[in-house]
KOLVO-69633 format. One line per 8 residues: number of its first residue (from 1); their letters; for each residue x, y, z of N, C-alpha, C. Coordinates in steps of 0.2 Angstrom, whole numbers, plus 5000, padded with zeros to 4 digits. Layout:
BEGIN
NUM) A) X/Y/Z/X/Y/Z/X/Y/Z ~ ...;
END
This chain:
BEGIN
1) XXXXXXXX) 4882/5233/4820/4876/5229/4823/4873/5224/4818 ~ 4873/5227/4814/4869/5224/4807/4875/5216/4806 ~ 4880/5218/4806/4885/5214/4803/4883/5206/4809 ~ 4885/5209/4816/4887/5206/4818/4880/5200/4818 ~ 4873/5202/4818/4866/5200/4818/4868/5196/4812 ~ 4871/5197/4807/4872/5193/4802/4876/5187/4804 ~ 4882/5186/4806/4885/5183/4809/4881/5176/4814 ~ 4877/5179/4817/4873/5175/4824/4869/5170/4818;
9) XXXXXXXX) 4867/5173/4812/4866/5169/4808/4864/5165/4803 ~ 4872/5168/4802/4878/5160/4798/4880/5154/4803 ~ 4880/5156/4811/4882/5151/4816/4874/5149/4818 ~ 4868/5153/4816/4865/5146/4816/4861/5144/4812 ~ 4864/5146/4803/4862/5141/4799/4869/5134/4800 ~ 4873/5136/4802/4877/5129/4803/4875/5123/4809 ~ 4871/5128/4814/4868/5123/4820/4864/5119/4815 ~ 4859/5120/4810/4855/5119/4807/4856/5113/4802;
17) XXXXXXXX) 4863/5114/4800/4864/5109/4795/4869/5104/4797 ~ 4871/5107/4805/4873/5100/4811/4869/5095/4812 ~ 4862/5100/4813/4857/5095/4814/4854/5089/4808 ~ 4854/5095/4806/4851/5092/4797/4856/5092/4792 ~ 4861/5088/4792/4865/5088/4786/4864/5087/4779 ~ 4857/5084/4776/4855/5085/4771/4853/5093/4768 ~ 4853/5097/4772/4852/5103/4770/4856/5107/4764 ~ 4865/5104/4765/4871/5108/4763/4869/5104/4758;
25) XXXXXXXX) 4868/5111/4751/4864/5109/4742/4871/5109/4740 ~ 4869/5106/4733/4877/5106/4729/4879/5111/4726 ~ 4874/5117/4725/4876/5123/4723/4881/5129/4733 ~ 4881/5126/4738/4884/5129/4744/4892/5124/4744 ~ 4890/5117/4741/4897/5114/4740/4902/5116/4738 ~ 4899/5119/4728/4901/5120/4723/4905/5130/4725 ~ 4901/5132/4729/4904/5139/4731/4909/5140/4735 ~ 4910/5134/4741/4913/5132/4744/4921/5131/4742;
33) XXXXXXXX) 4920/5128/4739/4924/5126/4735/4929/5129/4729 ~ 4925/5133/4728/4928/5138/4722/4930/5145/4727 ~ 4928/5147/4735/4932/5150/4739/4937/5148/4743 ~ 4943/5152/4741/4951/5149/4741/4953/5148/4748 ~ 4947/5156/4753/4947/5155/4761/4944/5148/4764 ~ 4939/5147/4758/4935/5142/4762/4938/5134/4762 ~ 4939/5134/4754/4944/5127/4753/4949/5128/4761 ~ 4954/5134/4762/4962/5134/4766/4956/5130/4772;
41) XXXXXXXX) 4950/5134/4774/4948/5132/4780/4948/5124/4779 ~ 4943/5122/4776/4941/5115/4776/4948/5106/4775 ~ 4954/5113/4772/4963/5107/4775/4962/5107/4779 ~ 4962/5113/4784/4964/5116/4790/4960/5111/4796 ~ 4954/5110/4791/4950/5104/4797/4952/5096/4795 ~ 4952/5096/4788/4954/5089/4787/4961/5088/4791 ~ 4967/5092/4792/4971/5091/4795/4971/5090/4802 ~ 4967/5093/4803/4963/5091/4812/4962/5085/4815;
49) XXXXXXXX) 4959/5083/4807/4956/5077/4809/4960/5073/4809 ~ 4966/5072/4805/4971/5066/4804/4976/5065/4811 ~ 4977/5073/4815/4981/5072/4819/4978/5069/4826 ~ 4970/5071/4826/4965/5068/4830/4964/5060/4830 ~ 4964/5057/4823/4962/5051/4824/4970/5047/4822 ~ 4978/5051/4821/4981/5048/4823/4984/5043/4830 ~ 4986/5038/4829/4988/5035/4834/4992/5034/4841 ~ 4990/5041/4843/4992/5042/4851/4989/5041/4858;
57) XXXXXXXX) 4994/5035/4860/4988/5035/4867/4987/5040/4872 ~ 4992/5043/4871/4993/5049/4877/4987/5055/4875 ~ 4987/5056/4867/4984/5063/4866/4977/5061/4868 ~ 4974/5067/4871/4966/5067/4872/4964/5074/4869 ~ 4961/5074/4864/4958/5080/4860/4954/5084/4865 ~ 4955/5091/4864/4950/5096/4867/4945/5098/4863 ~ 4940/5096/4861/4938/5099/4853/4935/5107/4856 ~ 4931/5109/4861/4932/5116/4864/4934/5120/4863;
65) XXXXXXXX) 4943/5117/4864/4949/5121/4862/4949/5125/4856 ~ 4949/5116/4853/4950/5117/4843/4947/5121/4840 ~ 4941/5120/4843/4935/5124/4840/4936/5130/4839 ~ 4938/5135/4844/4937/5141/4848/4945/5142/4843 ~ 4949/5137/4843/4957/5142/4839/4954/5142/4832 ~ 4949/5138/4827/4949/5135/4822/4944/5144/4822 ~ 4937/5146/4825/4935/5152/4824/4940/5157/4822 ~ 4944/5159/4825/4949/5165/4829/4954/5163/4823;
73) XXXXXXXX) 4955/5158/4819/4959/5160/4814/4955/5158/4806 ~ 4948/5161/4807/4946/5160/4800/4940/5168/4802 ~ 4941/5170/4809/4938/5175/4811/4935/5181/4804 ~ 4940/5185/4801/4941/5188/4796/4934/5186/4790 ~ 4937/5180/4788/4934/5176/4783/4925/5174/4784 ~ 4924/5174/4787/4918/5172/4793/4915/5179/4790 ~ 4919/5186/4793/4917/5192/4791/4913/5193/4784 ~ 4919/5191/4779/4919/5193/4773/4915/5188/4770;
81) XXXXXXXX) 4912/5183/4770/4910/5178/4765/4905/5174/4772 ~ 4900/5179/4772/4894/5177/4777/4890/5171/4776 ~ 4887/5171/4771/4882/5166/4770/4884/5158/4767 ~ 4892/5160/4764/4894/5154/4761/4895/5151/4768 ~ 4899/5155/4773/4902/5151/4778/4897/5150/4783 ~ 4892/5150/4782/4887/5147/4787/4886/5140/4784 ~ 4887/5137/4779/4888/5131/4777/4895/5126/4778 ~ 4899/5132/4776/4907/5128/4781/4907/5128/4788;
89) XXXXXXXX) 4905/5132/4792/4904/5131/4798/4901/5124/4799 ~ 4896/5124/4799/4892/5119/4797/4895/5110/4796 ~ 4899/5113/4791/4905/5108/4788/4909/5105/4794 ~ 4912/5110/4798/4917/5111/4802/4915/5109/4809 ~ 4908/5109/4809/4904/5107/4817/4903/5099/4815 ~ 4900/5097/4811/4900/5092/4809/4908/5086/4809 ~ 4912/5088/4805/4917/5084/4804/4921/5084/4811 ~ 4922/5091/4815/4925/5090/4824/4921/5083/4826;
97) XXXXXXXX) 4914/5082/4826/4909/5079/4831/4912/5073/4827 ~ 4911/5071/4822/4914/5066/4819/4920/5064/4822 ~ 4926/5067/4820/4933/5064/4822/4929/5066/4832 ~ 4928/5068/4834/4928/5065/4842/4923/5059/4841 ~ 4921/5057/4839/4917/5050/4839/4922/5046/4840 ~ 4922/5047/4831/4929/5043/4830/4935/5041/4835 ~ 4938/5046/4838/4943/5045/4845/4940/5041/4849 ~ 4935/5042/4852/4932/5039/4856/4930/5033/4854;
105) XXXXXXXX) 4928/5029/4850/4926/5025/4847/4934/5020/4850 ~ 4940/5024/4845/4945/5021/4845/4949/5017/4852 ~ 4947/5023/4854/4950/5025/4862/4947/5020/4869 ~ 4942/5016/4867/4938/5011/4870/4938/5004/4865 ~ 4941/5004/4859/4942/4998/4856/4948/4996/4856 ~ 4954/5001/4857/4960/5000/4855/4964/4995/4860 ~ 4967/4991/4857/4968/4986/4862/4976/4988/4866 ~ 4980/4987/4873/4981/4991/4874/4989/4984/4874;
113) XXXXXXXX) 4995/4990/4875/5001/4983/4873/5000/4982/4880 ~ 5004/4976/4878/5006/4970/4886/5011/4974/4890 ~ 5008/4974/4896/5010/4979/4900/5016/4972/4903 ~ 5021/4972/4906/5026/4966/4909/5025/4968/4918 ~ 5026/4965/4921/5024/4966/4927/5030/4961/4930 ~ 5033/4957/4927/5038/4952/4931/5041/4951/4927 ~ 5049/4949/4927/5053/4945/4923/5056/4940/4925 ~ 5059/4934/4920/5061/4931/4922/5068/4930/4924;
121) XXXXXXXX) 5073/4928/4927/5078/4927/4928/5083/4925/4926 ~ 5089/4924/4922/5091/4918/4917/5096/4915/4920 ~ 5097/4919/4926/5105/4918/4930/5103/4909/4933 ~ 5106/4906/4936/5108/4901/4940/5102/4904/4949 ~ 5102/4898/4949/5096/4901/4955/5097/4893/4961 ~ 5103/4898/4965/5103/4894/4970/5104/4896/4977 ~ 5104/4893/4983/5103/4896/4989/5111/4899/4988 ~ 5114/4903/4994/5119/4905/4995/5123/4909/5000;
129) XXXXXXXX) 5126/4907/5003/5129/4910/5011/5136/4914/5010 ~ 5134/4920/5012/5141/4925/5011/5143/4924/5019 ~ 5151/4922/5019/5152/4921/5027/5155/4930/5030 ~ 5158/4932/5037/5158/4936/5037/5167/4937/5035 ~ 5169/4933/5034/5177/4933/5033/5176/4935/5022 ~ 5172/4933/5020/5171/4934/5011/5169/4929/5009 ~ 5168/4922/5011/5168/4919/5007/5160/4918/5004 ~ 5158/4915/4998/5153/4913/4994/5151/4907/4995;
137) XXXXXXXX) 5146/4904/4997/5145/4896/4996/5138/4896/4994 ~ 5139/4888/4990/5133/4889/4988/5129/4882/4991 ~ 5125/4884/4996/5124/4879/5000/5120/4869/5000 ~ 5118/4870/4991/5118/4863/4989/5123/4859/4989 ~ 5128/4863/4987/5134/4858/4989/5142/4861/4994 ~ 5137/4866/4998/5143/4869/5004/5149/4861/5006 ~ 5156/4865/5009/5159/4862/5012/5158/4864/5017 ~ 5155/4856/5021/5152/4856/5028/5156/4859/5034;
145) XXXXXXXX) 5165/4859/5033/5171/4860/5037/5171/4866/5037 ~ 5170/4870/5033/5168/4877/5032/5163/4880/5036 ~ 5158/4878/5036/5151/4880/5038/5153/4879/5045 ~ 5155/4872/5049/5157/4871/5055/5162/4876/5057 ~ 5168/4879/5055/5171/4884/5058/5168/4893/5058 ~ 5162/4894/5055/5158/4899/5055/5151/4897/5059 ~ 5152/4891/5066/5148/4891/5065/5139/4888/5065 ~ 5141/4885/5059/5135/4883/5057/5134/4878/5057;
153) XXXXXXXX) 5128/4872/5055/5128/4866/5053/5121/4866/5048 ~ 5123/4862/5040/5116/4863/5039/5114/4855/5036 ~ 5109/4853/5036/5106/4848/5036/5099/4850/5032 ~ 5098/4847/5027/5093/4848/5019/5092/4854/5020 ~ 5088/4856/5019/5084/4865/5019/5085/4869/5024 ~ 5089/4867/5029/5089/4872/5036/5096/4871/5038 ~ 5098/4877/5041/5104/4881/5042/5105/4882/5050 ~ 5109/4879/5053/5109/4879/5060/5115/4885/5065;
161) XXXXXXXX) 5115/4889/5068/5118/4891/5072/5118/4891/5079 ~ 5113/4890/5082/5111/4888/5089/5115/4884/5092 ~ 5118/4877/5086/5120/4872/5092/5127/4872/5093 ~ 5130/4875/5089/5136/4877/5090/5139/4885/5094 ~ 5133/4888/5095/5132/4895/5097/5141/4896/5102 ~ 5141/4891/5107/5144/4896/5112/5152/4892/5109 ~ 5153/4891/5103/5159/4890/5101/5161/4896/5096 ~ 5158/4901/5093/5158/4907/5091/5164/4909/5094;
169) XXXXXXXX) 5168/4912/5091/5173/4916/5095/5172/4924/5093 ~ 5172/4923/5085/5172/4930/5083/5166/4931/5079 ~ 5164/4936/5082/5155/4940/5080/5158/4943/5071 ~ 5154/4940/5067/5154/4940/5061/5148/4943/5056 ~ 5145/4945/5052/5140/4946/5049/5139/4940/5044 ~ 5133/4936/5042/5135/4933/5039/5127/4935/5034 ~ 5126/4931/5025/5121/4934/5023/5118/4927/5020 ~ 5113/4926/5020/5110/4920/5018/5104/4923/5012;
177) XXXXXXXX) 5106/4920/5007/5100/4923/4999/5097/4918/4998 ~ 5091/4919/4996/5088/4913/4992/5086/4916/4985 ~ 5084/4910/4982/5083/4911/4971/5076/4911/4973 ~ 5076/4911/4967/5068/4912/4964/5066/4904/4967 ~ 5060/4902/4968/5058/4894/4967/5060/4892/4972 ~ 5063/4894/4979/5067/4891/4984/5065/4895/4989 ~ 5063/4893/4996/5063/4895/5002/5068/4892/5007 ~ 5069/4893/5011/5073/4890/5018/5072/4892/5026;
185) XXXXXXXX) 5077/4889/5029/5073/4888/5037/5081/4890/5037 ~ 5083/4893/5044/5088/4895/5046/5086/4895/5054 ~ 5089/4894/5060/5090/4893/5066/5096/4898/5069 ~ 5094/4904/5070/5099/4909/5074/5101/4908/5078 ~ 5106/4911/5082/5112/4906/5088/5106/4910/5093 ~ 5102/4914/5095/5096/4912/5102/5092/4909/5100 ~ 5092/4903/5096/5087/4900/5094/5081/4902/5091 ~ 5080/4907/5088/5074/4912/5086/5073/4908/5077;
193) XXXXXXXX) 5069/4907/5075/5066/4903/5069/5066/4907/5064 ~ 5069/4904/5056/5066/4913/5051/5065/4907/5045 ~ 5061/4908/5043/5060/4905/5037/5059/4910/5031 ~ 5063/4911/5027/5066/4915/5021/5059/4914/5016 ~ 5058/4915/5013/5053/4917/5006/5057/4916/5000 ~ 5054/4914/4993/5058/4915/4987/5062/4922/4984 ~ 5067/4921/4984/5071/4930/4981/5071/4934/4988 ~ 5074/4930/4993/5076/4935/4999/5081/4935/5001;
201) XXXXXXXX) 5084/4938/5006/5090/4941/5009/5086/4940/5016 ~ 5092/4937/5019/5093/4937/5027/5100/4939/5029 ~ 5100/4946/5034/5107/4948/5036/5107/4946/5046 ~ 5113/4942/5047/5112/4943/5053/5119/4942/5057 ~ 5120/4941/5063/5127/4936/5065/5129/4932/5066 ~ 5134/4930/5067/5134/4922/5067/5132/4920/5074 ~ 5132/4925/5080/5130/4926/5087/5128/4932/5088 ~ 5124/4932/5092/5121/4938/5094/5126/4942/5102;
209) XXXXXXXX) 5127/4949/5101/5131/4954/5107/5127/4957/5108 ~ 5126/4961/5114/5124/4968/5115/5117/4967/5117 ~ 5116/4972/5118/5108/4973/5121/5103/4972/5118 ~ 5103/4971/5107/5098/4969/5105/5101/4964/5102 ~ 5097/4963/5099/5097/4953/5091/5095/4959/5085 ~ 5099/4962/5081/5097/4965/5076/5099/4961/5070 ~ 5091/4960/5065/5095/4956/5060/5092/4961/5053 ~ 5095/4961/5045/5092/4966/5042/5086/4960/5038;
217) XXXXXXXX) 5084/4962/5035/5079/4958/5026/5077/4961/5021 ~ 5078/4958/5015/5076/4960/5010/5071/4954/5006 ~ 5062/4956/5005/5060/4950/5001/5054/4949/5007 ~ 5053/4941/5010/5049/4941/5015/5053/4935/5019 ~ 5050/4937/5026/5052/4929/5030/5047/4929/5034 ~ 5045/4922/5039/5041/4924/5045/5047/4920/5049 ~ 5047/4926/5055/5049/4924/5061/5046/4921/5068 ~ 5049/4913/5071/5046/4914/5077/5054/4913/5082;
225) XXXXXXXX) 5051/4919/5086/5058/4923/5089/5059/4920/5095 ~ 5063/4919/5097/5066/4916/5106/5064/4921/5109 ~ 5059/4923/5115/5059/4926/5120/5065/4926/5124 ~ 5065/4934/5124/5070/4936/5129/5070/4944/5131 ~ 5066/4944/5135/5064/4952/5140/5069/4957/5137 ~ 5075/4953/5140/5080/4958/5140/5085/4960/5135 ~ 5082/4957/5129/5088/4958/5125/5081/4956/5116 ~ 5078/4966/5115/5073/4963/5110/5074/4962/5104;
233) XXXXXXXX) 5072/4959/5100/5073/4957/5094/5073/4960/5088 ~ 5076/4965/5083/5075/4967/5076/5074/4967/5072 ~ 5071/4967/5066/5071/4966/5061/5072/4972/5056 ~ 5075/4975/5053/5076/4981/5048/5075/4979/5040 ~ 5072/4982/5039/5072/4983/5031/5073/4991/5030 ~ 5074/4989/5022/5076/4996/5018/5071/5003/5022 ~ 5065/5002/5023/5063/5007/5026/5058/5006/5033 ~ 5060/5002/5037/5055/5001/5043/5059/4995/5047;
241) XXXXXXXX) 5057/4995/5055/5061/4992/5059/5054/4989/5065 ~ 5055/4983/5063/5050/4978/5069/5054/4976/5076 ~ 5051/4978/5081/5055/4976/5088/5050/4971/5088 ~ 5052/4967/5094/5049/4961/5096/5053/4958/5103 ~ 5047/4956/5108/5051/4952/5112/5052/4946/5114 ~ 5048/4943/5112/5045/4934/5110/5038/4934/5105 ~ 5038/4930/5100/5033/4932/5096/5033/4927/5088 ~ 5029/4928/5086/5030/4927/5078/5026/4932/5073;
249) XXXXXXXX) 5029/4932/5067/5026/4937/5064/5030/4937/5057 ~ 5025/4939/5052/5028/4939/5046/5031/4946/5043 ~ 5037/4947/5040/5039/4952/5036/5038/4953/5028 ~ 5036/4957/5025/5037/4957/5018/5037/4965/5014 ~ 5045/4964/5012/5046/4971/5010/5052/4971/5001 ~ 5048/4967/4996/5051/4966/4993/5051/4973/4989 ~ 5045/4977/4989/5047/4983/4985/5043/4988/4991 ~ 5046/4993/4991/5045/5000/4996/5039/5000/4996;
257) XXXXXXXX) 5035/5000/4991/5031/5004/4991/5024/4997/4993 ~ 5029/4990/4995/5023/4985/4998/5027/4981/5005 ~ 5029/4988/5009/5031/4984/5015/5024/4982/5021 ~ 5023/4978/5021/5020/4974/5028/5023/4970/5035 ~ 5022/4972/5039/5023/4967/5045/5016/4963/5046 ~ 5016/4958/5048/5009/4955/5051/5010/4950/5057 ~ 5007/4952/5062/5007/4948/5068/5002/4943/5068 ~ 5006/4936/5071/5003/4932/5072/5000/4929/5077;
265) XXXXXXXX) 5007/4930/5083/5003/4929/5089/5010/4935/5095 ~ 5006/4937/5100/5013/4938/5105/5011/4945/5102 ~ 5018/4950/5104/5020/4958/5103/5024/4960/5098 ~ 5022/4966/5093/5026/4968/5093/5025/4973/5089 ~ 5028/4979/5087/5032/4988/5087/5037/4990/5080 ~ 5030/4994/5076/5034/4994/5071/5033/5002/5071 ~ 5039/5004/5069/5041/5013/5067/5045/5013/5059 ~ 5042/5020/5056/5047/5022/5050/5055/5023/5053;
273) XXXXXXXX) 5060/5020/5050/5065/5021/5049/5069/5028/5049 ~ 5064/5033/5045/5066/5040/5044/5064/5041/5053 ~ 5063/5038/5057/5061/5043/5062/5055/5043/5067 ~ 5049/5039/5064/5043/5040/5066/5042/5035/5074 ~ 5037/5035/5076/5036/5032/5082/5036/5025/5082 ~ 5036/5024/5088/5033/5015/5086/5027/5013/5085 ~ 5023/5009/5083/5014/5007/5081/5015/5002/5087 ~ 5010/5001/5090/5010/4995/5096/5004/4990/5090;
281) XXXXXXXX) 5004/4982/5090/5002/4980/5085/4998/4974/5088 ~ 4994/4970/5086/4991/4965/5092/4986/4959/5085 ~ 4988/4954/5088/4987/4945/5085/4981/4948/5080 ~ 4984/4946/5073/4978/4946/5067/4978/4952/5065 ~ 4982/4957/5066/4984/4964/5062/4991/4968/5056 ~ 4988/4967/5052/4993/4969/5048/4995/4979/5046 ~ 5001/4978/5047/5004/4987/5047/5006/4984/5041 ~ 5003/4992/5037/5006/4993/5031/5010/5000/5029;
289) XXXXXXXX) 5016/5001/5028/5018/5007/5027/5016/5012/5021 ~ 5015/5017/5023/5011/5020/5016/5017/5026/5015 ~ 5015/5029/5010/5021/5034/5007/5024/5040/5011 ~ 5020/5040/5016/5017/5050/5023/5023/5045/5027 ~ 5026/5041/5027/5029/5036/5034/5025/5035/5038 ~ 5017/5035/5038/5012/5031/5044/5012/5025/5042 ~ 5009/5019/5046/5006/5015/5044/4997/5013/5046 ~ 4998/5009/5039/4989/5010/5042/4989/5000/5044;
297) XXXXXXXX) 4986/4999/5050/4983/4995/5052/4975/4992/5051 ~ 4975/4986/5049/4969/4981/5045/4970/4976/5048 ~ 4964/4971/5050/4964/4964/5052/4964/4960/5045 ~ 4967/4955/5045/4969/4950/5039/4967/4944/5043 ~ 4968/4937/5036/4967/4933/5037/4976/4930/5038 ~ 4977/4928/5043/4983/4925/5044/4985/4919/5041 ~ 4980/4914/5039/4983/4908/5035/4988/4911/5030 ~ 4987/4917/5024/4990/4918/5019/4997/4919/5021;
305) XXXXXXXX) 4998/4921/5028/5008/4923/5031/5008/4916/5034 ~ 5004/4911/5034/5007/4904/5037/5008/4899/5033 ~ 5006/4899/5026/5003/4894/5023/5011/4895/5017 ~ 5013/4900/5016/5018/4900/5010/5024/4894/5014 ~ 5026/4896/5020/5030/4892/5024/5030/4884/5024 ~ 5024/4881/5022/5021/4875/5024/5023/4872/5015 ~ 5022/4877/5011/5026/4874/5005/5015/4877/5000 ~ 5014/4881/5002/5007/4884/4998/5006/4890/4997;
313) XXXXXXXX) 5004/4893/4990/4999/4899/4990/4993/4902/4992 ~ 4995/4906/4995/4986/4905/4997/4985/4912/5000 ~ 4980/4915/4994/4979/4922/4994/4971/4922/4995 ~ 4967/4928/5000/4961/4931/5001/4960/4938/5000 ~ 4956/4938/4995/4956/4945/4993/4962/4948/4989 ~ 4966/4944/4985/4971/4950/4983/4971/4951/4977 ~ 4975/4958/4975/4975/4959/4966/4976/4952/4964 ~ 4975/4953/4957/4976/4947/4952/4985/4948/4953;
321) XXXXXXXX) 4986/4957/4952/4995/4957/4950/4997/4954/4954 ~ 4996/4955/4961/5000/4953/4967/5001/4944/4966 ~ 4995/4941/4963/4996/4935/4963/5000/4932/4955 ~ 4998/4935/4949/5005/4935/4946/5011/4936/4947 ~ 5014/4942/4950/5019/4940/4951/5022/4938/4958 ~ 5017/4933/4963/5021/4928/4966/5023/4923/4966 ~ 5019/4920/4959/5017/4913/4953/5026/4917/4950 ~ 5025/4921/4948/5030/4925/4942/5039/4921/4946;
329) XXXXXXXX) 5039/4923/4955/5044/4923/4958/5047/4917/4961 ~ 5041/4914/4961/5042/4908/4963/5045/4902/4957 ~ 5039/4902/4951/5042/4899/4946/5046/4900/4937 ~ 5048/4908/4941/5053/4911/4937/5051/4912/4930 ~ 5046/4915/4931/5043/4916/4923/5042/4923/4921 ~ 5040/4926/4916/5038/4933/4914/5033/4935/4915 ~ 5029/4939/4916/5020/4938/4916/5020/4945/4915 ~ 5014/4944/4909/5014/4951/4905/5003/4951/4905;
337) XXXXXXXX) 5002/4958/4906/4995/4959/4906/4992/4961/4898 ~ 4989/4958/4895/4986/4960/4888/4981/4965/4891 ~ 4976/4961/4898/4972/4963/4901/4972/4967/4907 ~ 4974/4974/4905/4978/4978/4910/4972/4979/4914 ~ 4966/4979/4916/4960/4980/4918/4960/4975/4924 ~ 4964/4970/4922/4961/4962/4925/4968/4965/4932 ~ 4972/4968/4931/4977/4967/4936/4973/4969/4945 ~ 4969/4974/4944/4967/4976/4951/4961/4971/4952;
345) XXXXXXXX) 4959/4966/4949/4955/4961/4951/4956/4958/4957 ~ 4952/4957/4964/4954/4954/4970/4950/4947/4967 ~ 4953/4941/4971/4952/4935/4972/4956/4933/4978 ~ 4952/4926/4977/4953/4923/4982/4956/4915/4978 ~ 4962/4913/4980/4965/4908/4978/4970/4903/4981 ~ 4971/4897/4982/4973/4892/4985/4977/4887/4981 ~ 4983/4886/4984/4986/4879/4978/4993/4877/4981 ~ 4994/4871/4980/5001/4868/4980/5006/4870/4976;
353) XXXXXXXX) 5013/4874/4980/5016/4874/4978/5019/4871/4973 ~ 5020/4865/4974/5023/4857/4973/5020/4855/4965 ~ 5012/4857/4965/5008/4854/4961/5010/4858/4953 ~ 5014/4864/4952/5017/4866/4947/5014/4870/4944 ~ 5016/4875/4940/5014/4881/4935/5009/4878/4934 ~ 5009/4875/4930/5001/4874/4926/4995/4871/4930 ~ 4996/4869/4934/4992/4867/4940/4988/4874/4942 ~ 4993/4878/4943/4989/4885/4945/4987/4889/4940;
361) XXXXXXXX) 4988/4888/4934/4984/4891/4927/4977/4890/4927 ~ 4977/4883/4927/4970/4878/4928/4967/4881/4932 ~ 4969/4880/4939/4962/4884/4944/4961/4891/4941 ~ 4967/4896/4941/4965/4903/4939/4959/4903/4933 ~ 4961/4899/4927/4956/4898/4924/4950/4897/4924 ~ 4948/4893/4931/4942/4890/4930/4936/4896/4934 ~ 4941/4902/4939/4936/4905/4938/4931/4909/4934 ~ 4934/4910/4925/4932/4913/4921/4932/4921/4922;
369) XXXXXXXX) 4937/4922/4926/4936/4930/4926/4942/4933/4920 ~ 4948/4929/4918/4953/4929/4915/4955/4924/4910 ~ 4958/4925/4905/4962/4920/4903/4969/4919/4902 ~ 4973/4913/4904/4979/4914/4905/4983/4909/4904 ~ 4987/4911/4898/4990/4904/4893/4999/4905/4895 ~ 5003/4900/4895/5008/4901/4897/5012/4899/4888 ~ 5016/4905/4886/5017/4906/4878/5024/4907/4879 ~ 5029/4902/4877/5036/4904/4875/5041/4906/4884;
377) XXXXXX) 5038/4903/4889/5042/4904/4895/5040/4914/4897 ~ 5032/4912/4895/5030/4918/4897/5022/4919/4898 ~ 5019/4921/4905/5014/4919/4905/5009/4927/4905 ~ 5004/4924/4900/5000/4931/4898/4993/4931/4901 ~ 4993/4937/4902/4986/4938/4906/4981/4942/4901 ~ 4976/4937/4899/4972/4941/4893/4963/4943/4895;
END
């Protein structure tokens, strides 16, 4: 009993000189020191400390933890050298609280690396039409005599099948790609409109059979679809399927985890591809797929699904990221966060495509929320 009353102490002459650090005399240093347990303890904390204020981002110190292992392996020594180690304690409460400053201090100052969020592309970046027989063309400088016996006719930026529709003989697949920095217009043979986004994929046929018009995507398009009752319209991506029977409405499913439909005007019906129902969806509502296969429905500002089409940017409410890397896609650059904090920032932003990267730096600038320098074909968000 005695022993242990002694103990309560030495733990709280060391509260004492936590408090009061002047307290520890140079005759408790000098004893300290000259005890062999007491020196091992006091590595045993310097070493603490170094692995503590070592440069890991991951590590987060439990000093509770360390604390409570650092007693229970000098427990003994505690026993036998009472009074001395009411000073090392002391030492030992002090120097943890120290190095946790220290973390903490570092842990809020530390500047964090550039995180990359898009890169650029170095390959050749042009339109491109896979026919259904193999061939590859590349549509700025297609042979026209080709295109015509698949079918097609195309005239600057748009791609025709409609007008030569009922001379199709044989139902083919074909796939139309766009590059970065490039959008397009395509005319499918029921006449239904698709306007392609930069870095997309359009699958469809060169005629439509059967009881629906199924076409696939990868990237984004808006479509304004032929009405036809009887024969409804598809759309597939990698994980979700939009019906339609006359309509317009925008797709966007360049990464899984950010597909959207958003209706414009008219009907339409979107379900999980694994299986799920269909959502019935109405003018000015966007479905968004979430991870469970539901989707969650929000009203939106529609200009931003019409506006890319017309040759503009134009976001309300969005992350900063989402709008780096559309600047990133379009104008094929790298964009890297200094300022990882800055990524989840919503804004609100407006500009001509036409008017060029550095055109849209300046605006983003002038709100003063960000700084953003474009350095060596790579743009950094600081």
């Amino acid at each position: 009993m005695d022993k242990n009353r002694k103990i309560e102490e030495s733990i709280e002459h060391a509260i004492d000189l936590l408090e009061q650090p002047t307290a520890l005399t140079e005759e408790d240093v000098r004893s300290m020191v000259e005890d062999e347990e007491c020196f091992r303890a006091c590595r045993d904390l310097m070493e603490g400390c170094r692995v503590l204020m070592a440069d890991i981002p991951s590590y987060n110190p439990d000093v509770d933890r360390e604390w409570i292992r650092f007693q229970k392996k000098h427990q003994t020594a505690w026993r036998r050298r009472r009074l001395v180690w009411g000073a090392a304690l002391g030492v030992a409460a002090m120097l943890i609280v120290l190095v946790w400053f220290s973390w903490s201090l570092l842990s809020h100052n530390k500047v964090s690396e550039p995180v990359t969020v898009f890169l650029a592309d170095n390959h050749p970046q042009r339109v491109t039409l896979q026919t259904g027989d193999g061939k590859l063309l590349a549509l700025d400088n297609a042979d026209k005599t080709v295109l015509s016996a698949v079918g097609a006719q195309l005239q600057d930026k748009e791609l025709d099948y409609k007008t030569n529709a009922s001379e199709v003989k044989e139902v083919k697949m074909h796939t139309l790609t766009t590059p970065r920095g490039t959008d397009f217009k395509i005319v499918l043979s029921d006449g239904t409109e698709v306007w392609l986004n930069a870095e997309s994929r359009l699958e469809y046929p060169a005629t439509f059979v059967g009881n629906e018009r199924i076409v696939s995507l990868r990237g984004e398009a808006y479509f304004k679809v032929a009405k036809d009752e009887k024969h409804p319209f598809i759309v597939q991506t990698d994980d979700m399927k939009t019906r339609v029977l006359g309509t317009e409405f925008n797709v966007r499913n360049y990464l899984v985890t950010d597909s959207h439909v958003t209706l414009i005007q008219g009907r339409v019906e979107v379900c999980n591809k694994k299986g799920g129902d269909y959502v019935r969806m109405s003018p000015g509502e966007d479905a968004h797929l979430q991870p469970d296969g539901a989707f969650a429905l929000s009203e939106v500002d529609i200009d931003g699904y019409i506006y890319w089409k017309e040759g503009y940017f134009y976001f309300d409410n969005i992350t900063l990221l989402d709008i780096m890397q559309s600047l990133g896609r379009w104008y094929n650059v790298t964009i890297k966060f200094e300022n990882q904090s800055a990524m989840n920032y919503r804004m609100h932003f407006l500009t001509d495509r036409k008017a060029g990267l550095e055109h849209a730096i300046v605006l983003l600038n002038r709100m003063k929320k960000v700084n953003i320098t474009l350095e060596d074909g790579t743009l950094i968000v600081r």
